[in-house]
LUMDRENDREN-754359 format. One record per residue (C-alpha): residue number from 1; residue in three letters; x, y negated, z negated. Coordinates in Angstrom, 3 decimals. Example, Ala and Ser with C-alpha at 12.3 -4.5 7.8 and 13.67 -1.06 7.14 Angstrom:
<node><num>1</num><residuo>ALA</residuo><u>12.300</u><v>4.500</v><w>-7.800</w></node>
<node><num>2</num><residuo>SER</residuo><u>13.670</u><v>1.060</v><w>-7.140</w></node>
//
This chain:
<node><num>1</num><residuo>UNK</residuo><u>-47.775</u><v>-46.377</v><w>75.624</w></node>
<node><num>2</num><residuo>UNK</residuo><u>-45.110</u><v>-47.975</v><w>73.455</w></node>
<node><num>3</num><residuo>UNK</residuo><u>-48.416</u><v>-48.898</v><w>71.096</w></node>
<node><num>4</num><residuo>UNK</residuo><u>-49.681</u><v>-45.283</v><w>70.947</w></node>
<node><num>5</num><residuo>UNK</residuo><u>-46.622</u><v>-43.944</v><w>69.724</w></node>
<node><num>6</num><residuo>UNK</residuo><u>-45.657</u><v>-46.648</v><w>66.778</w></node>
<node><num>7</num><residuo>UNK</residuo><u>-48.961</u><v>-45.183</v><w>64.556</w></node>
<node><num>8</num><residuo>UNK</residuo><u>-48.114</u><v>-41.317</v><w>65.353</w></node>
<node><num>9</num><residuo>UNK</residuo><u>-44.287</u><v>-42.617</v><w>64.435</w></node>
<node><num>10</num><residuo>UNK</residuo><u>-45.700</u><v>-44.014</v><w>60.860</w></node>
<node><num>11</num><residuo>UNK</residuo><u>-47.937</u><v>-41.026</v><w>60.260</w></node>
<node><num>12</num><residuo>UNK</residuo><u>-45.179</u><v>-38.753</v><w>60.872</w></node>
<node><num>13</num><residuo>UNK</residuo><u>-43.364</u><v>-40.726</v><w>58.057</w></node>
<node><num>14</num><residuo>UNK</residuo><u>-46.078</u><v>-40.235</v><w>55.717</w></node>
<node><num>15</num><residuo>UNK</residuo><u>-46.393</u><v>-36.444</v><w>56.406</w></node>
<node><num>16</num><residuo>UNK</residuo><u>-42.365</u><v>-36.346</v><w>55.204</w></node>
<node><num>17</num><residuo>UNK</residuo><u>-42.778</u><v>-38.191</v><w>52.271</w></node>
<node><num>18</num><residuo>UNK</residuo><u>-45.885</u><v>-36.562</v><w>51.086</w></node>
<node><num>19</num><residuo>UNK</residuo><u>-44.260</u><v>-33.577</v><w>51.546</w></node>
<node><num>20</num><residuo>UNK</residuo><u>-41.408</u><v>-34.277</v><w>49.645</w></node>
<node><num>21</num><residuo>UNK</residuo><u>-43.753</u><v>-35.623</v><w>46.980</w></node>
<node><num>22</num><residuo>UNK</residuo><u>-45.160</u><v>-32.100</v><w>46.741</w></node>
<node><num>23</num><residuo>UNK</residuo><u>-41.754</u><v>-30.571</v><w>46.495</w></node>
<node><num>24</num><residuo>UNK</residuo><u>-40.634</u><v>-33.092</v><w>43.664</w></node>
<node><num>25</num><residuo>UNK</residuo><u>-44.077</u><v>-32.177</v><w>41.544</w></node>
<node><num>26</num><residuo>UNK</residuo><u>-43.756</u><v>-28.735</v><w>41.970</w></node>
<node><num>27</num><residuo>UNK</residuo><u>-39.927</u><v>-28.388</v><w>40.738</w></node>
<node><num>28</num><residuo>UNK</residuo><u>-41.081</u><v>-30.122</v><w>37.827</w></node>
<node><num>29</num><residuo>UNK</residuo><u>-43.707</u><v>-27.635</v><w>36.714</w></node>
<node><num>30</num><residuo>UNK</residuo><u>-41.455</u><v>-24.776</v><w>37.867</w></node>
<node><num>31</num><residuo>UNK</residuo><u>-41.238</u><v>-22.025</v><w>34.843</w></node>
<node><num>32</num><residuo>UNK</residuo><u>-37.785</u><v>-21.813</v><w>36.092</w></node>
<node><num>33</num><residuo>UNK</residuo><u>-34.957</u><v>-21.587</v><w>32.928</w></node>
<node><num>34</num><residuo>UNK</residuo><u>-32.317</u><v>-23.421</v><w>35.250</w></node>
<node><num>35</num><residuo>UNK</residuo><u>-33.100</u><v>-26.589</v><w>37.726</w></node>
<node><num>36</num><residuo>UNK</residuo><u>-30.652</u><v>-28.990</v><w>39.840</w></node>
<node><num>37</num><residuo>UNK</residuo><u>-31.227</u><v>-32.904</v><w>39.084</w></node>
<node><num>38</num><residuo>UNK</residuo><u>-28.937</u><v>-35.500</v><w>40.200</w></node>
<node><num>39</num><residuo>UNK</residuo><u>-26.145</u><v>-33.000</v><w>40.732</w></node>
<node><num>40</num><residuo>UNK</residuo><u>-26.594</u><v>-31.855</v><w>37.245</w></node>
<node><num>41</num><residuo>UNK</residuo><u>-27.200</u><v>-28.488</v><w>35.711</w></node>
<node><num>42</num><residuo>UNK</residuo><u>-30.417</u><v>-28.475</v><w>33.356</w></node>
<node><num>43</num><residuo>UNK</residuo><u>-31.041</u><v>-25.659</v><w>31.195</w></node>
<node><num>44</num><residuo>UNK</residuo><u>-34.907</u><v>-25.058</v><w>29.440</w></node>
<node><num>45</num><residuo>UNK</residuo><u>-35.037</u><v>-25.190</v><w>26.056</w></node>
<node><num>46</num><residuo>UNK</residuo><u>-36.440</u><v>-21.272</v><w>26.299</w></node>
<node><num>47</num><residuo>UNK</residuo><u>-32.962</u><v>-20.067</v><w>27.648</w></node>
<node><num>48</num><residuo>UNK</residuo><u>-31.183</u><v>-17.692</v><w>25.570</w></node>
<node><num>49</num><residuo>UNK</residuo><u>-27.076</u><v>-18.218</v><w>25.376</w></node>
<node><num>50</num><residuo>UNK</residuo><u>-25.501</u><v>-16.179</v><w>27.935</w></node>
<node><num>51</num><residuo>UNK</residuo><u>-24.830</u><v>-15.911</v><w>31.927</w></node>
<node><num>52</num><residuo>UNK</residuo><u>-27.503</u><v>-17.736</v><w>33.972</w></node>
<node><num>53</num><residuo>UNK</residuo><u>-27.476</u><v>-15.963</v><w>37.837</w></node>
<node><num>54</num><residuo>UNK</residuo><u>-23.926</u><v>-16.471</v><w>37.372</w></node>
<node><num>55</num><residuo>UNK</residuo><u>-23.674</u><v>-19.800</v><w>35.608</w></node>
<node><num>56</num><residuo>UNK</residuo><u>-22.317</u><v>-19.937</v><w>31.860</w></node>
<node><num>57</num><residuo>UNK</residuo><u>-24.583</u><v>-21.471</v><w>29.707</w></node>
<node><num>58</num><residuo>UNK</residuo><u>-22.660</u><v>-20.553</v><w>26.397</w></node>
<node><num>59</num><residuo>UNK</residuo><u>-22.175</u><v>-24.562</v><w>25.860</w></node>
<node><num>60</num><residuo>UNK</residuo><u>-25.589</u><v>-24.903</v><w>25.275</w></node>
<node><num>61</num><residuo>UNK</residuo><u>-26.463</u><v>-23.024</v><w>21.692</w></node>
<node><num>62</num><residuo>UNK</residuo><u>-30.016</u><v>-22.347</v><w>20.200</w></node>
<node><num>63</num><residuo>UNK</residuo><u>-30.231</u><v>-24.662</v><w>17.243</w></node>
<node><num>64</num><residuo>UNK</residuo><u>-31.552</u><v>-21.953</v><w>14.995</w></node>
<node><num>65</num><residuo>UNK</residuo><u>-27.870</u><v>-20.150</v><w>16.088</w></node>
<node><num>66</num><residuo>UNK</residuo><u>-25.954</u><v>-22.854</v><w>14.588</w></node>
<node><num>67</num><residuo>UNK</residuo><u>-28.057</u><v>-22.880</v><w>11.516</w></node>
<node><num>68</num><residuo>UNK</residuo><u>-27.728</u><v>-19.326</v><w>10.878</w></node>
<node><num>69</num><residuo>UNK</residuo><u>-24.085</u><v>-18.788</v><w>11.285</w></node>
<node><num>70</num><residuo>UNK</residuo><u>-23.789</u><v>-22.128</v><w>8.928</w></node>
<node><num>71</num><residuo>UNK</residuo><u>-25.707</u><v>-20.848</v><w>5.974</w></node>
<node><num>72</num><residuo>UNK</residuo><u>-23.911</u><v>-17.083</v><w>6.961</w></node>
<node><num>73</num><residuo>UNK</residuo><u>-20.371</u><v>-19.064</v><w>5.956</w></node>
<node><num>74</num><residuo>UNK</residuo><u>-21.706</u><v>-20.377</v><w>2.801</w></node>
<node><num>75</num><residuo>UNK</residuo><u>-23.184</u><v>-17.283</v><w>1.192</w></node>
<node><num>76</num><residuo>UNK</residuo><u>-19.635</u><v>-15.794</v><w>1.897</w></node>
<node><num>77</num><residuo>UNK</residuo><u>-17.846</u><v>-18.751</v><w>0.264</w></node>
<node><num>78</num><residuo>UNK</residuo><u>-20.358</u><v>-17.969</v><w>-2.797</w></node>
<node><num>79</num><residuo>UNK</residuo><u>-18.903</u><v>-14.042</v><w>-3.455</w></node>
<node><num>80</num><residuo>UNK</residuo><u>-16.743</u><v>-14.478</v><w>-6.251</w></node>
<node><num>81</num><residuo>UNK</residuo><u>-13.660</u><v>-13.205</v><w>-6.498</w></node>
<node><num>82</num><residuo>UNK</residuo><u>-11.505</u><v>-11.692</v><w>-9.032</w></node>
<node><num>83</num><residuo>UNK</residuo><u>-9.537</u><v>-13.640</v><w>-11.091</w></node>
<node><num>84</num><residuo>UNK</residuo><u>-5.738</u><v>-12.963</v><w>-10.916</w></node>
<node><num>85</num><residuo>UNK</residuo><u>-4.121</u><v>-11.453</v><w>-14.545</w></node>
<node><num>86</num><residuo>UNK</residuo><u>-2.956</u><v>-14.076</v><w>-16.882</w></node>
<node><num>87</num><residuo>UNK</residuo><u>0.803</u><v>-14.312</v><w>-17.044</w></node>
<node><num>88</num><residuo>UNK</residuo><u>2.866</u><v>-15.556</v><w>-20.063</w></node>
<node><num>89</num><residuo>UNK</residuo><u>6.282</u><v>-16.623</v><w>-19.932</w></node>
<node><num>90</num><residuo>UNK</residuo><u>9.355</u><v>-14.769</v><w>-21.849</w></node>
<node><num>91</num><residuo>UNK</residuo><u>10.730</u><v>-17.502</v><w>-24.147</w></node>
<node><num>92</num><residuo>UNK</residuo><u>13.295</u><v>-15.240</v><w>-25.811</w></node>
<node><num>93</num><residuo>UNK</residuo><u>14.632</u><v>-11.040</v><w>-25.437</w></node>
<node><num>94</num><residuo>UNK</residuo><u>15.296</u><v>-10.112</v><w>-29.094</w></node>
<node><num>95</num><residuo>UNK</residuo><u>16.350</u><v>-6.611</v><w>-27.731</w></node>
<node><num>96</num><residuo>UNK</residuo><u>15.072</u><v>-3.827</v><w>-25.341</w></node>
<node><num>97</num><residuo>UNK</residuo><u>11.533</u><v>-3.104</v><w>-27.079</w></node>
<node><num>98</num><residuo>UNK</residuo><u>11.054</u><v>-6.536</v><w>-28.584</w></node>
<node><num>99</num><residuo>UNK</residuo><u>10.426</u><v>-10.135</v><w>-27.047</w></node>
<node><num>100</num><residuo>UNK</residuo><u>9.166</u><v>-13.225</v><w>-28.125</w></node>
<node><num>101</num><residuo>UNK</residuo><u>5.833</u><v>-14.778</v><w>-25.290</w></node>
<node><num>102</num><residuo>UNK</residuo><u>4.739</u><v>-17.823</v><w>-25.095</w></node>
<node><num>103</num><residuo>UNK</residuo><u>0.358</u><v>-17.268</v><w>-25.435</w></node>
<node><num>104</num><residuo>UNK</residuo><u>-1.433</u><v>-20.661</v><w>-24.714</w></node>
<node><num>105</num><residuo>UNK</residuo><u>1.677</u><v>-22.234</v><w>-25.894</w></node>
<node><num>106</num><residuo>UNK</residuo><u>1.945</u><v>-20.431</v><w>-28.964</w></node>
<node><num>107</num><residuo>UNK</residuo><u>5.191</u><v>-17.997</v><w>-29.517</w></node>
<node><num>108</num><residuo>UNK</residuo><u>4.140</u><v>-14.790</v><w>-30.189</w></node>
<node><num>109</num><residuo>UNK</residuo><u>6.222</u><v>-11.640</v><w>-31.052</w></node>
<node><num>110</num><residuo>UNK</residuo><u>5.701</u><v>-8.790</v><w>-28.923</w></node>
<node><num>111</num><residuo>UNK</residuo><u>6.487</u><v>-4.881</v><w>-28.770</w></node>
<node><num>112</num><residuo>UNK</residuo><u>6.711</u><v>-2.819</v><w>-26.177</w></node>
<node><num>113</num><residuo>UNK</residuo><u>4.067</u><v>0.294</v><w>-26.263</w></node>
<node><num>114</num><residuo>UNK</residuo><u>5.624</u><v>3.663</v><w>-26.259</w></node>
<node><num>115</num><residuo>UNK</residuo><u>9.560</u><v>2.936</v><w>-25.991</w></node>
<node><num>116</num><residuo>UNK</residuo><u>11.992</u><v>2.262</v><w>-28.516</w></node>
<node><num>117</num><residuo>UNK</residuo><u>15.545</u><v>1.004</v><w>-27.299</w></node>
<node><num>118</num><residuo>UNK</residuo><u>18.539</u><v>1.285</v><w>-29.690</w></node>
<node><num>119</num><residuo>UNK</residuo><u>19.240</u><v>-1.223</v><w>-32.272</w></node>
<node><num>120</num><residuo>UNK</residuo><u>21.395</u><v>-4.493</v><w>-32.194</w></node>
<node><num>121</num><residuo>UNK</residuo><u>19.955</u><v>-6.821</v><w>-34.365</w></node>
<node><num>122</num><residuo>UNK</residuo><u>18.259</u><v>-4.896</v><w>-37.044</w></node>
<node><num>123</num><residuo>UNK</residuo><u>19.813</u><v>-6.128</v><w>-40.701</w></node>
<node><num>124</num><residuo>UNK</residuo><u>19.760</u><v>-2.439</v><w>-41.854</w></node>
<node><num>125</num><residuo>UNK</residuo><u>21.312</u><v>-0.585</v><w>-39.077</w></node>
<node><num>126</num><residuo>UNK</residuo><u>25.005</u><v>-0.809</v><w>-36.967</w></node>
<node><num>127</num><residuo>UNK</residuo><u>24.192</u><v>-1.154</v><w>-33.888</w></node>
<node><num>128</num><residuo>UNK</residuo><u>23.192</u><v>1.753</v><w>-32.019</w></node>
<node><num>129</num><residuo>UNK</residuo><u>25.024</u><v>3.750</v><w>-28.685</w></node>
<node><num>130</num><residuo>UNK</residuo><u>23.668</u><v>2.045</v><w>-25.645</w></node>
<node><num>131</num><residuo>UNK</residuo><u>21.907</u><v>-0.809</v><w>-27.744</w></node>
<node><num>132</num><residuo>UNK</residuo><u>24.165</u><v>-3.338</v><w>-25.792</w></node>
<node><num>133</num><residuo>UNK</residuo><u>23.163</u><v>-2.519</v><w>-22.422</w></node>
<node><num>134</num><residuo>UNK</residuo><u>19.569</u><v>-1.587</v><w>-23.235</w></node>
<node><num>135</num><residuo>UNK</residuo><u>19.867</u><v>-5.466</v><w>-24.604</w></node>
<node><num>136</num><residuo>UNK</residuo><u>21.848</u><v>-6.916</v><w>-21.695</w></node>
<node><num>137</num><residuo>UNK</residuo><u>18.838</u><v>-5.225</v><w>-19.429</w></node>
<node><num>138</num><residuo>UNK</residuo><u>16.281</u><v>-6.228</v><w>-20.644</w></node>
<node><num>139</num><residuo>UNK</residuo><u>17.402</u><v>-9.933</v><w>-20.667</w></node>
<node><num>140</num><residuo>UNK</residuo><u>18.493</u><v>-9.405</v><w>-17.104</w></node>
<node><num>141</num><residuo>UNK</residuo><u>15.096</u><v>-8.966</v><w>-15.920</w></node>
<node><num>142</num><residuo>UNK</residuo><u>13.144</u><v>-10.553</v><w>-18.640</w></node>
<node><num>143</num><residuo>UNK</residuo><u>14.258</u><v>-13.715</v><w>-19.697</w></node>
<node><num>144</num><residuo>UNK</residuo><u>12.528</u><v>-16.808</v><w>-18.813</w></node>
<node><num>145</num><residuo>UNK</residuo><u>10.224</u><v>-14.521</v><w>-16.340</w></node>
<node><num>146</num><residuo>UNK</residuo><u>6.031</u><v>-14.792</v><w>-16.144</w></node>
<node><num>147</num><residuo>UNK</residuo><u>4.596</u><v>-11.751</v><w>-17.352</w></node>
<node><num>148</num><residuo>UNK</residuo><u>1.583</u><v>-9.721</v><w>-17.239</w></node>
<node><num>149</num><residuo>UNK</residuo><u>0.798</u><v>-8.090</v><w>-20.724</w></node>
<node><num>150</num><residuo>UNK</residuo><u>-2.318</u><v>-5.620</v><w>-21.560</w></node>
<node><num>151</num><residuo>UNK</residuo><u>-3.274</u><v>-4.004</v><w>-24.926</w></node>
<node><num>152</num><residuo>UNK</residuo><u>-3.922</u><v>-0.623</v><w>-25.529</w></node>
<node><num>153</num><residuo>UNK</residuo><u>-7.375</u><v>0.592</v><w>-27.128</w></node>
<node><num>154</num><residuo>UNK</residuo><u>-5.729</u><v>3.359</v><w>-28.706</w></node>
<node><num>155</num><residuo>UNK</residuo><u>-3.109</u><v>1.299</v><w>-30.439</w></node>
<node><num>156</num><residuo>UNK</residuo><u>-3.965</u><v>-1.205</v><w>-33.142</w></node>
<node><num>157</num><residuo>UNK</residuo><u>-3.569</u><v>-5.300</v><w>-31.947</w></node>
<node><num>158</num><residuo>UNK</residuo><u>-0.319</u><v>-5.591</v><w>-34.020</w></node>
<node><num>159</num><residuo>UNK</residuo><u>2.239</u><v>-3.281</v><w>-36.015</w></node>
<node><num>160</num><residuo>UNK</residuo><u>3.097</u><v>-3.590</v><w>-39.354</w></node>
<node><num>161</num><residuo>UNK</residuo><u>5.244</u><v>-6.250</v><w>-38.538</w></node>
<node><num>162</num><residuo>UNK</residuo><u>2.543</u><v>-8.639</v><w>-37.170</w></node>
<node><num>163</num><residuo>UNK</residuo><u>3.911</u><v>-8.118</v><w>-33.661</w></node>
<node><num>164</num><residuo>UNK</residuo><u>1.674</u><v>-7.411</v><w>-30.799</w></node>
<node><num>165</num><residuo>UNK</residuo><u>1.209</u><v>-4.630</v><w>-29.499</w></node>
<node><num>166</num><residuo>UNK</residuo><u>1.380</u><v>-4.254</v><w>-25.924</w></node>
<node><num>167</num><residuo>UNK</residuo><u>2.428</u><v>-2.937</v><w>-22.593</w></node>
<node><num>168</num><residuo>UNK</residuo><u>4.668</u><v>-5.645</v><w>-20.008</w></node>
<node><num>169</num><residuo>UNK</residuo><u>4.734</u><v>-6.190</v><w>-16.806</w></node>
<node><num>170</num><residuo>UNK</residuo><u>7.074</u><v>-7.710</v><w>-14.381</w></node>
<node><num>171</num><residuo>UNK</residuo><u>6.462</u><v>-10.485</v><w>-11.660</w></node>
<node><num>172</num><residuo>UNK</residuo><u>6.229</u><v>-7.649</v><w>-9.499</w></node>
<node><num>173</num><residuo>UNK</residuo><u>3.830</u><v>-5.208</v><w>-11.150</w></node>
<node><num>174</num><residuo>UNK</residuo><u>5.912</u><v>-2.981</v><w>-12.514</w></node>
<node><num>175</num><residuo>UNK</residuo><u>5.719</u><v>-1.480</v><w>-16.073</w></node>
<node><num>176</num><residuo>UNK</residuo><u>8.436</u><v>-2.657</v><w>-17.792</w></node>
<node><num>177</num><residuo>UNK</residuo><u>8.464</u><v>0.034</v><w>-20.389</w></node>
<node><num>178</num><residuo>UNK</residuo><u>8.125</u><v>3.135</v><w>-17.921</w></node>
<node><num>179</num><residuo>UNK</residuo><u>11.261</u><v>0.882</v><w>-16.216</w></node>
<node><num>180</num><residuo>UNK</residuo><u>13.788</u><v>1.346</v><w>-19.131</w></node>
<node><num>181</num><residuo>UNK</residuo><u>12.088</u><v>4.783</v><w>-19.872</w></node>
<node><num>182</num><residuo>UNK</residuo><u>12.720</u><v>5.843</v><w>-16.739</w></node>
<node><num>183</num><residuo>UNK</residuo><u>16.582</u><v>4.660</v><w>-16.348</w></node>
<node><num>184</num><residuo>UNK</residuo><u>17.615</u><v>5.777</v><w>-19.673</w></node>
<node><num>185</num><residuo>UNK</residuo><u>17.633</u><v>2.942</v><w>-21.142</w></node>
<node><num>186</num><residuo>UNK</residuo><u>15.167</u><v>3.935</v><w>-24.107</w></node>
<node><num>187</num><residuo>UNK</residuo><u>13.443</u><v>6.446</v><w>-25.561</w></node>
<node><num>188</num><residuo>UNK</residuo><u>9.683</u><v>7.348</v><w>-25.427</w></node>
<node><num>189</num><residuo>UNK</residuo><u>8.230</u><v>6.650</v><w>-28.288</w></node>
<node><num>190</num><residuo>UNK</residuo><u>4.963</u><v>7.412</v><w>-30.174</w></node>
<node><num>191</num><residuo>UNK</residuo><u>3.751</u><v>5.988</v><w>-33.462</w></node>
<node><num>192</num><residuo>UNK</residuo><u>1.280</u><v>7.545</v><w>-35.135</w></node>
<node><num>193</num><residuo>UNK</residuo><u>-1.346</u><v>8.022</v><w>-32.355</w></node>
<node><num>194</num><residuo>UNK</residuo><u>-0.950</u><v>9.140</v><w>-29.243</w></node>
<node><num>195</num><residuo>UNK</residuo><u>-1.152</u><v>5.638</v><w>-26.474</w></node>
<node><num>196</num><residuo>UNK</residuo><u>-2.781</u><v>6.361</v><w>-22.804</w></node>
<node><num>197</num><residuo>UNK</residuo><u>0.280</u><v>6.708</v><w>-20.634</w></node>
<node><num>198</num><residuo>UNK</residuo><u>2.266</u><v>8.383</v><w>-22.908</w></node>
<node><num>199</num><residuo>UNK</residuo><u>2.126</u><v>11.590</v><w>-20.529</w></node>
<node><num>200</num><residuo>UNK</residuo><u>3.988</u><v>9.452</v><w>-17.601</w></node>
<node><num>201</num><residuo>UNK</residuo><u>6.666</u><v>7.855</v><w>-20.437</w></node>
<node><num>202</num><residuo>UNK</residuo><u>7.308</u><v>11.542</v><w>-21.652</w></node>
<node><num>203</num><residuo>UNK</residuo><u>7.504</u><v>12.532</v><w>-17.551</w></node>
<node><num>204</num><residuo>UNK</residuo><u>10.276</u><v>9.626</v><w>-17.114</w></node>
<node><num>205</num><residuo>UNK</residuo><u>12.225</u><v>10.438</v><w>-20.010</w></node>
<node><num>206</num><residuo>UNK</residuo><u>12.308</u><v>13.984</v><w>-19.234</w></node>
<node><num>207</num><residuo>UNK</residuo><u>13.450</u><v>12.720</v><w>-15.673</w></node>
<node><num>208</num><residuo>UNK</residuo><u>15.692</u><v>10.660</v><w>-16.913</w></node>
<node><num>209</num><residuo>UNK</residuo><u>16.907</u><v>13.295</v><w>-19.488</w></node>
<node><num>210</num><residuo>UNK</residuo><u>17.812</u><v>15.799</v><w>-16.638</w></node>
<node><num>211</num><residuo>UNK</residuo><u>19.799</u><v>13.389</v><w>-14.711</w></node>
<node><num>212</num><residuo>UNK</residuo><u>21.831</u><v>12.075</v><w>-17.310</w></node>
<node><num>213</num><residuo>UNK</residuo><u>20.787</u><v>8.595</v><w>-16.702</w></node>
<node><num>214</num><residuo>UNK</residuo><u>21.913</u><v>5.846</v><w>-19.587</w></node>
<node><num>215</num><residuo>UNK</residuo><u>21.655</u><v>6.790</v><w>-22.616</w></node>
<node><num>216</num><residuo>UNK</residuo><u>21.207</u><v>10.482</v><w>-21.505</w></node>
<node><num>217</num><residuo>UNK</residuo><u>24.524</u><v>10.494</v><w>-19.714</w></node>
<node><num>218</num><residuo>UNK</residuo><u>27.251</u><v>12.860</v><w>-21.684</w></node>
<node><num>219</num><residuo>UNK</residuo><u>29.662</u><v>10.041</v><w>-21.433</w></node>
<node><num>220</num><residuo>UNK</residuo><u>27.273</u><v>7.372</v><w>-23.105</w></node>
<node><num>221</num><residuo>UNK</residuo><u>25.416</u><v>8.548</v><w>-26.083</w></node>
<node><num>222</num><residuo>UNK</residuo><u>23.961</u><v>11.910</v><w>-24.849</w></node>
<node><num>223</num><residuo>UNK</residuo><u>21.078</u><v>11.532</v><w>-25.995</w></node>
<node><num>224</num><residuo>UNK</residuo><u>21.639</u><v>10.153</v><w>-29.514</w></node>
<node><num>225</num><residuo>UNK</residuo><u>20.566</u><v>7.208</v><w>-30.575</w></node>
//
């Protein structure tokens, strides 16, 4: 009996492993995106990125993902930008309209479009009511700063005294001309022909005008130069 059993025993065995054999082949031809081996998650190279019957797979990005997003990040480093305005620093405040810039490190006189701040310095005149502060201003906020300057198509590239001819502006964008316009500290002021904001200088000096602000005030110059 004991002899019988030994080759049933052994042919059971076989059964098991040929079964198992079966099972191995067929989990290796399975169509199946996801499979178990060795305790280890295995994901088919068909997979997209995203939740696999409940398992994240996001670690495991498409190739042709990375590569897009990479060449994505170069065509946006490749927009150009605009470049910032060129500023030029203030070397010297000769008074409230006038002001000598340093341009590529040549010193260049300069003149204020459309204002005109009393006298202190010219030869031929006393100095003028207000001409002091207008002065004292102007170096205040001027001196030694980096400024934005822009020419006017309607005004010529210099005046008759070789001086530029252009409109300033501070570190902090505003227009230094409409500025002292604006606080009575000069006058608006066309030559000749009419420059492009002179409707907002004549708008600040009116403003200015009707509340008595520098120059304007009755107990400055009222007005007068």
């Amino acid at each position: 009996m004991m002899l019988a059993k030994k080759p049933l025993k052994i042919l059971s065995v076989a059964l098991v492993s040929l079964l198992c054999l079966a099972g191995v082949l067929l989990s290796n031809n399975s169509s199946s995106p996801v499979s178990f081996r060795n305790n280890q998650l295995r994901v088919s190279p068909q997979q997209q990125v995203g939740e696999v019957e409940g398992v994240s797979v996001s670690s495991y990005p498409q190739q042709s993902q990375v590569d897009n997003s990479s060449s994505l990040d170069q065509e946006d480093n490749s927009v150009s930008q605009e470049e910032g305005a060129q500023t030029y620093q203030v070397m010297k405040v000769v008074d409230g309209d006038t002001m000598d810039v340093n341009i590529d490190g040549q010193v260049s006189r300069l003149r204020v479009i459309g204002i005109d701040t009393p006298e202190t310095v010219d030869p031929r005149k006393s100095v003028q009511c207000f001409g002091i502060e207008a002065s004292n201003k102007a170096k205040e906020i001027l001196a030694g700063q980096y400024v934005t300057i822009e020419s006017d198509p309607t005004q010529g590239d210099k005046d008759k005294y070789k001086r530029l001819l252009r409109y300033v502006y501070l570190p902090d964008g505003t227009d230094y001309g409409l500025f002292m316009v604006s606080n009575g500290y000069a006058h608006e002021y066309t030559y000749n022909i009419p420059y492009e904001k002179q409707s907002d200088y004549r708008q600040a000096e009116a403003d200015a005008r009707s509340n008595n602000r520098g120059l304007w005030s009755p107990s400055t110059c009222n007005g007068n130069k």
